[in-house]
N, C-alpha and C positions, 0 to 999 in steps of 0.2 A: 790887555792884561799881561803884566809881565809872569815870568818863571817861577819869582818868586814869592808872587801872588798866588799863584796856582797851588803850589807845592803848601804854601798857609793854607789857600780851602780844602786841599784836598787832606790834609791833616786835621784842620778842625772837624770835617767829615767820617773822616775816621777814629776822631774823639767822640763826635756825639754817637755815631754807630755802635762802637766796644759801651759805651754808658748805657746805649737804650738796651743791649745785648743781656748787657746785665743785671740791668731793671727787670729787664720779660724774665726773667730768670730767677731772678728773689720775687716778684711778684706768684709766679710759678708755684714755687715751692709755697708760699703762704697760702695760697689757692687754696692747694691739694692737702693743707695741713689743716687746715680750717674745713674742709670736707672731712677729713678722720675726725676732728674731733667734735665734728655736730653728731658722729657714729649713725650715718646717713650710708651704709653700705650696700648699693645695688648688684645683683647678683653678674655675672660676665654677658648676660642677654635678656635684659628686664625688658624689653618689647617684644620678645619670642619672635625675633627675625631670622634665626638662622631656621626653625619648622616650616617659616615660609615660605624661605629658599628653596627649601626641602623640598616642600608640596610644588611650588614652582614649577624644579626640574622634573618632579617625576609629573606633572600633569603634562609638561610641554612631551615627555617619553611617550604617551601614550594614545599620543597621535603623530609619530614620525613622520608620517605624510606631509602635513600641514607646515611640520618645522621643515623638512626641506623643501618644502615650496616655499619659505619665506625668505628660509637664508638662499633659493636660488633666487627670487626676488630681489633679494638686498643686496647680493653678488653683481646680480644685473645691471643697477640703478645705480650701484657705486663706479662699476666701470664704465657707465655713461657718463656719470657727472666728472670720473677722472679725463675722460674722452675729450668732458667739454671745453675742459682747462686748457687739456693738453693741445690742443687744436679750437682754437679761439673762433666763432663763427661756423664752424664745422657742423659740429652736432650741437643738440639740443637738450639741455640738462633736466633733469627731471625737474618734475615743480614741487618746491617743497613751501613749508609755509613763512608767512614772515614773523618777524619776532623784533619786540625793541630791544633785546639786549645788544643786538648789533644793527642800530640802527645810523649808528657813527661810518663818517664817511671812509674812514682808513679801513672797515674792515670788505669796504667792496673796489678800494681803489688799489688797493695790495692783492694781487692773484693768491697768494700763500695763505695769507689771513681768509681770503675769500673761500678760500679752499677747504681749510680748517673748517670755518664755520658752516659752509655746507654737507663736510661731511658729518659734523655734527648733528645738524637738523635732521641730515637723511637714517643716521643711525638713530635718534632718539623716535626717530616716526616708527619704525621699524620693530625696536625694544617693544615701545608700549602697543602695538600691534599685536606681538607674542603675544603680552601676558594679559590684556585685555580680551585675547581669546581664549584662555587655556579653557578648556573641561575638565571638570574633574573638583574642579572648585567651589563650596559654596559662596552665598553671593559678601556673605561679611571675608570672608579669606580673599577671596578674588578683590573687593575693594582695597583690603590691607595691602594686600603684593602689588594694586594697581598706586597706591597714594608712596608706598613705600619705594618702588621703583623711579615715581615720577622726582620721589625726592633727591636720591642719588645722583637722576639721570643731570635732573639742576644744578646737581653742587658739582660735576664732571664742565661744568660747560668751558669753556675756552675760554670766556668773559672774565672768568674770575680768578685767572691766574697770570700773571706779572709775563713769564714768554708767550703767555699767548693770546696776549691782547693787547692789539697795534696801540691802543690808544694811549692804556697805562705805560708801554713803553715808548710812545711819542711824548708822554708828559715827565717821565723818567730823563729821558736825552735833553727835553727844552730845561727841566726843573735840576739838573746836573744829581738829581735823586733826590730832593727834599720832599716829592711828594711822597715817596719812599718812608723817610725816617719823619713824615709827618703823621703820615700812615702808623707805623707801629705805635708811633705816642699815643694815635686814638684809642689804639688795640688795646696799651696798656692800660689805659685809662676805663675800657670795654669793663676788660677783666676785673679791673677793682672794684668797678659797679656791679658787676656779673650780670648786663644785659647790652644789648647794641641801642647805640644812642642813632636818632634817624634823625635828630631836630637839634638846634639850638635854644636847651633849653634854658639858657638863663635870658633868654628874649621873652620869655614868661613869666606868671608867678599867679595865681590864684587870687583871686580878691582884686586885683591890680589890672591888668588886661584880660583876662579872662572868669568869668564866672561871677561880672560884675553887675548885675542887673538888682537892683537896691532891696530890700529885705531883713527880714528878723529872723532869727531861730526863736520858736516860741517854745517847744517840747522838746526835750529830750532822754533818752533811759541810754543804757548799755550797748544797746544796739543801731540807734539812728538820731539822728536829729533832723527837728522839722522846721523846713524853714518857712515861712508866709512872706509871701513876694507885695510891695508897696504898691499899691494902687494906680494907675493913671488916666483914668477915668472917674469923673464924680459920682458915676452912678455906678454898681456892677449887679450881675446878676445873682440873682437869690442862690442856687447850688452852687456852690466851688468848686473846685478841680483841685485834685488830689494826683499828685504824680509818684510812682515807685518808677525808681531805672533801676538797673540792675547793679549788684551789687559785687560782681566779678568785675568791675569797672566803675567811675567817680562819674556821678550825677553830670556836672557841668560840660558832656557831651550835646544836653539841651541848653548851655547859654555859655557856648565859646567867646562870643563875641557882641556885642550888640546887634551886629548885622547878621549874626547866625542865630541869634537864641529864638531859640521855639518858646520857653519860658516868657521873655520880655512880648514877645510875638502875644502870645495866650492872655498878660494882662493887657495889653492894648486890645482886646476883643472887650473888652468887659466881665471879664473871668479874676474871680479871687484866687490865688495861684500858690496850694502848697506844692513842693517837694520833698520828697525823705533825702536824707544824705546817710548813707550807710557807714556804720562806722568800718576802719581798715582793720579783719580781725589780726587778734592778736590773743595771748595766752587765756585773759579775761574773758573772753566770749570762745572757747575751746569747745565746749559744750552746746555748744547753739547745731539741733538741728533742723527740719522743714519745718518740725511743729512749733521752735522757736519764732522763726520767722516771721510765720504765720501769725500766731497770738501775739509775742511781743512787739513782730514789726507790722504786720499788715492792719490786724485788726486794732490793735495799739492806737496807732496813726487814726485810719476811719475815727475812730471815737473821738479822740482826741478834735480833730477838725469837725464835727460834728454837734459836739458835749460845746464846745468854742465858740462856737457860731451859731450855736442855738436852733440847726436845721437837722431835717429830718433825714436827706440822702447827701453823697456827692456825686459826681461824676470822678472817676477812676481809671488811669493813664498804668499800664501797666509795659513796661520796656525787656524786651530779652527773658532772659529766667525770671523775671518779677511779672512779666506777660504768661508767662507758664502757673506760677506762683498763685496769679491773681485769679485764675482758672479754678484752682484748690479753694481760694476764700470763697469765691463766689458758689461754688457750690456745699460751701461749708454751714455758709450762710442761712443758703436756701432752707439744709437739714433743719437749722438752727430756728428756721421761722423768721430769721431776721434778713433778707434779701432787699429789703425796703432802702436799707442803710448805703446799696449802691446805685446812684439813679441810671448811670449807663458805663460801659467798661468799653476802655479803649485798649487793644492789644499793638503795639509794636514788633513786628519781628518776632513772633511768639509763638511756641510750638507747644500743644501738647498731645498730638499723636507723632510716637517718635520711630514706626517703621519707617520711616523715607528721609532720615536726618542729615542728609547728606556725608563731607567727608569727618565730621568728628563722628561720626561712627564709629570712625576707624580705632578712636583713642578708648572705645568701651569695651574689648576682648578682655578676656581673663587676665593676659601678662599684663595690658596697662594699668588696669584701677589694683593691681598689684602692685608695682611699680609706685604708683601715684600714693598707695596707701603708705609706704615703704619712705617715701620722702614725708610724709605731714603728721603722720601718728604721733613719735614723737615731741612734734610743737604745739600739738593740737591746730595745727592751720598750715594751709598750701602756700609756698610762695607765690605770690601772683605776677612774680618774676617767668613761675613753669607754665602759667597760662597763658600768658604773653607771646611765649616761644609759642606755643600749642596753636595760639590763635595764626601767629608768624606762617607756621609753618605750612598753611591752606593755601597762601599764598605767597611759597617761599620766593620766588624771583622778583617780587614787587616788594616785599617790606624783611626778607634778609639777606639775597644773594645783591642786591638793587644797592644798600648800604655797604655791603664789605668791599663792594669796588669804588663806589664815590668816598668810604671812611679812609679803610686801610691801602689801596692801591692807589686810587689818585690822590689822598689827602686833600681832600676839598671842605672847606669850611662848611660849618651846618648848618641848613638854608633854615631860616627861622618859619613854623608853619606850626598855626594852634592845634590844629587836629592833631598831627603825630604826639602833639606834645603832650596832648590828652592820652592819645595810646600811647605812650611809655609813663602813662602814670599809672603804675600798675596797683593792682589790691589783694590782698591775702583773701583766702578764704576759708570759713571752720572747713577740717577735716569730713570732721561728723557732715554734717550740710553736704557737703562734695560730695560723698561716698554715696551718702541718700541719693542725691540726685541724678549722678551716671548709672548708677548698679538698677534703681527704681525705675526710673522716664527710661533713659537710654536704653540700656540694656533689657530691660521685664516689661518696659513699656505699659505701666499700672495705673496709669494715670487717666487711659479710656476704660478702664476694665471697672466696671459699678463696684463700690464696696472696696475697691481693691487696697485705697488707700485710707487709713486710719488717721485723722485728726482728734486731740483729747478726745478719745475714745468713738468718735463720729464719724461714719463711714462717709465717705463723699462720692459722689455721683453729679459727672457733667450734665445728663439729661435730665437734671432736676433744674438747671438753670435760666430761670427766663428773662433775667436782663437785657434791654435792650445793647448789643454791640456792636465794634467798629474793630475789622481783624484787617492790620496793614499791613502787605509783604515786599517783600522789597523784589525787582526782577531777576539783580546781580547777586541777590543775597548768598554768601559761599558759606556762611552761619547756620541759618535757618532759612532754608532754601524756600520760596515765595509756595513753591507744589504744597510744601510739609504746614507751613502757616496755612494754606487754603482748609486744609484736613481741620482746624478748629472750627468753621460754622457748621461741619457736620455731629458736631457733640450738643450743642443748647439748643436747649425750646424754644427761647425766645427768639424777637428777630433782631436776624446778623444780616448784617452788609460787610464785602469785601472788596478792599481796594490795592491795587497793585501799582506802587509806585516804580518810575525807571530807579537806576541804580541799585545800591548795595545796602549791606545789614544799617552803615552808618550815614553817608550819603545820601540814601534813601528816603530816610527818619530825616534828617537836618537838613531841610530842603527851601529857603524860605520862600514867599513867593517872589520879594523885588529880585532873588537870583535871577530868576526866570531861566532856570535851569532843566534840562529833564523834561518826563512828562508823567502821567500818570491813568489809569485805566479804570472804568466803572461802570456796573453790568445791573441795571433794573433785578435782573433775575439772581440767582444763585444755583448755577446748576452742580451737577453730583461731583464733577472732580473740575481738577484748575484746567485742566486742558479749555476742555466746554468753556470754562469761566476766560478763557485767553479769547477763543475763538469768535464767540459773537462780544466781546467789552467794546466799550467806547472808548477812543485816546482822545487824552486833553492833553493841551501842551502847560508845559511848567507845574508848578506845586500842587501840591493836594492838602496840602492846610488848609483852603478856602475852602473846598469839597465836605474837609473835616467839621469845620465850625460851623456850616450851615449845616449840617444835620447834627451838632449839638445843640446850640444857641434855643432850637425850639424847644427844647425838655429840660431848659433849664432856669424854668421860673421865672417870678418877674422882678422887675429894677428894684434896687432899694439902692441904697445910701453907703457911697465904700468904706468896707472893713480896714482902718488901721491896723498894719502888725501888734497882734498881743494886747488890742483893747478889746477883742472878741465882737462881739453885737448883743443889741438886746434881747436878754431871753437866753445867754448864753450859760452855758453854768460850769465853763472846764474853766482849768488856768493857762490859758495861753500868754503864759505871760515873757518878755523881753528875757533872751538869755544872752546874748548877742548879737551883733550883726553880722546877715548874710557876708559870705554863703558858712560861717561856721569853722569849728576848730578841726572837725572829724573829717574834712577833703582835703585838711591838709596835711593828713598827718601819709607821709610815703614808704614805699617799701625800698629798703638796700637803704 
């Protein structure tokens, strides 16, 4: 390349730099303009981080002991590991643990880098040792300082900053810095959305490759729309199957794909297959709280699919908060005399004793549902852009420190992947509804307490519920942690089975069997906490769908003749009739 080639890139380089400069910069300023004028103004500490601090240091004070034994510990194990470096083969460096974020080869084939990053590990071991012991803390404080610390100590890491991560600057020197100013374009582009993109989302679309599994919307009001899944069997079973997912997030987590839909899965068993599709709130449904839900969406739906098909029960899929929710109906039910109307309840990931709720506990203290009320009151509804982060942030080095170095530091194109593309489809949520349900479950935890909660005027009570169920937790679940799901066969009369699948809140759930992925766990008995239930279970390998439908299939009546979408059956007497076709208007409608 001659000189005055060079002297051309290096010019055009510094054309696109001073443009993007100025872009981030008028993008900037709109940002923050567009925040003053939604008059969305949070106080200088809406998480009451700095009382934490606070508590923090004076709990670490008042055991001086322990803190100098730790920093002579830390003193120690750093001048060994500096030993190890300094004299190669010498000494022995302490063992610290492994980590993918450096799992790249430049950062152990570079002494400096290698160095870096062990001193890192050694101090981050070390931090959350502190405050993982202090005294003096109770157990919601000590989580807070313990999640709040971890998240700091992640965004300090070495990985995510341009000098100190051999890699971004090995691709920096190979890419003469495009990956650089490829990087910023994303950022800009971040900011305009106001959320971090993890996927190639225009390698998707709704209706098209994902969420395609054939279908009618036959009902719908303000708050849902129902869809009836097309048949593929000529016979199917007399009760239906009725699914609610949740509603902080878009249905079609059960039917990504053809090879992933639990939905297409369930009609190939010989099952009539509604779903709710929740609408994405917005000003019109500001007003929607639990009791909403409940009447408008829960019991709406039942009837609906029931008045339709001319049958007396269904079976009842209940996902995340709609698995918490469905807890509320059923024992609404009961009050009501009419429990008949569910023939068995399927819980997903469902919690409704919420002492042991893992780390969104953390987001139920006074400063946050302040905070949170602080952003949504005046819209009547949350962005589900903040839940997004909130969900992010349990596991910030996997789904936002993992991005900001493949987006903004290496510039790497967006590897196309339908899950993620599913989580960055985010959903608003009423206000009202939100507020109920951290300040109520989360925080007062009313939900086990008899009487405690008021449905149109009806007290609800778990121990009045004898439905036969099926309470699924996931092992990895960082949501609703598989312990806190076990806590639900201790509330109902009836009988409950509990099954603990491998992986996580979504993984877990969407698991088909040709994956042949995972495994899953199943215990004849039910004993008093999950531990016992871990200790003597059985492990099968791969899915628990089959596990599932063999103890549905038998309480669910016998063969007739399959229901077309929206022609009902006979004897039916609702209007399920044709509004469109699946999956509907209301999962595509998005936030930002």
């Amino acid at each position: 390349m001659t000189a005055a080639a060079d002297i051309e890139g290096l010019a055009e380089h510094v054309h696109r730099w001073t443009w993007l400069a100025g872009k981030m910069q008028q993008m900037l300023m709109e940002f923050w303009a567009k925040e003053a004028t939604d008059g969305i103004v949070l106080g200088p500490d809406p998480l009451g981080l700095v009382e934490t601090w606070s508590k923090m240091a004076t709990a670490a004070m008042t055991d001086p002991a322990r803190l100098a034994q730790l920093q002579a510990d830390y003193w120690r194990d750093a001048m060994t590991l500096w030993q190890a470096f300094a004299t190669p083969g010498e000494v022995e460096p302490p063992q610290l643990p492994s980590d993918k974020r450096f799992k790249g080869e430049a950062w152990s084939e570079m002494p400096a880098f290698d160095f870096l990053k062990s001193s890192y590990l050694l101090a981050s071991q070390y931090i959350l040792q502190l405050v993982g012991g202090l005294e003096g803390l109770d157990e919601k404080e000590r989580n807070k300082a313990i999640f709040y610390t971890r998240q700091f100590i992640d965004a300090l890491s070495p990985s995510n900053y341009v000098l100190t991560n051999p890699e971004v600057l090995k691709a920096t020197v190979e890419t003469r810095g495009e990956n650089l100013l490829k990087g910023t374009q994303n950022l800009l582009d971040d900011l305009q959305r106001g959320r971090l993109t993890m996927t190639d989302e225009k390698a998707f679309e709704v209706g098209r490759n994902v969420a395609v599994t054939p279908g009618k919307v036959v009902f719908e009001n303000r708050l849902f729309q129902l869809i009836q899944y097309t048949p593929t069997t000529a016979n199917v079973y007399e009760t239906p199957l009725l699914i609610f997912p949740p509603w902080i997030n878009k249905f079609y987590i059960l039917d990504l794909t053809p090879e992933k839909s639990f939905i297409r899965w369930a009609v190939a068993q010989g099952l009539t297959v509604f779903v709710v599709s929740w609408k994405n709130a917005d000003a019109s449904i500001a007003d929607a709280t639990t009791e909403t839900y409940v009447e408008e969406g829960f019991l709406t739906a039942i009837d609906a699919v029931l008045k339709g098909l001319g049958v007396r029960s269904a079976h009842v899929i209940g996902y995340c908060v709609a698995g918490t929710t469905l807890a509320m109906v059923l024992a609404l039910l009961a009050a009501r005399g009419e429990i008949e109307k569910v023939r068995t309840a399927t819980f997903f990931t469902a919690q409704v004793d919420f002492s042991d709720c893992g780390d969104l506990g953390v987001f139920v203290d006074e400063d946050h549902l302040k905070a949170v009320k602080e952003l949504s009151e005046s819209k009547g509804y949350l962005d589900g852009r903040y839940m997004a982060t909130t969900f992010n942030m349990l596991r910030a080095n996997d789904l936002i420190w993992n991005y900001v170095v493949n987006n903004y530091l290496l510039g790497k194109d967006y590897f196309p992947f339908d899950l993620l593309y599913w989580n960055s489809d985010a959903t608003n949520v009423p206000a009202k509804w939100h507020a109920e349900y951290l300040e109520g479950l989360y925080r007062d935890n009313r939900m086990i307490q008899p009487g405690a909660i008021v449905i149109d005027g009806t007290p609800v009570d778990l121990r009045k519920v004898n439905t036969p169920a099926s309470v699924q937790g996931g092992k990895e679940d960082h949501i609703a942690p598989a312990r806190s799901s076990y806590k639900l066969t201790r509330h109902f009369a009836g009988p409950v089975r509990f099954v603990l699948a491998g992986s996580g809140h979504i993984a877990g759930v969407v698991n088909p069997p040709d994956a042949k992925k995972y495994q899953h766990w199943t215990n004849n008995t039910l004993p008093e906490t999950f531990e016992d239930f871990i200790a003597t279970a059985t492990e099968h390998p791969g899915s628990w769908w089959p596990d599932w439908i063999a103890w549905l299939t038998p309480q669910s009546g016998k063969q007739v003749p399959a229901r077309t979408p929206g022609k009902g059956a006979k004897g039916g007497k609702g209007k399920l009739k044709v509004i469109e076709d699946a999956p509907g208007r209301y999962v595509r409608e998005r936030v930002g």
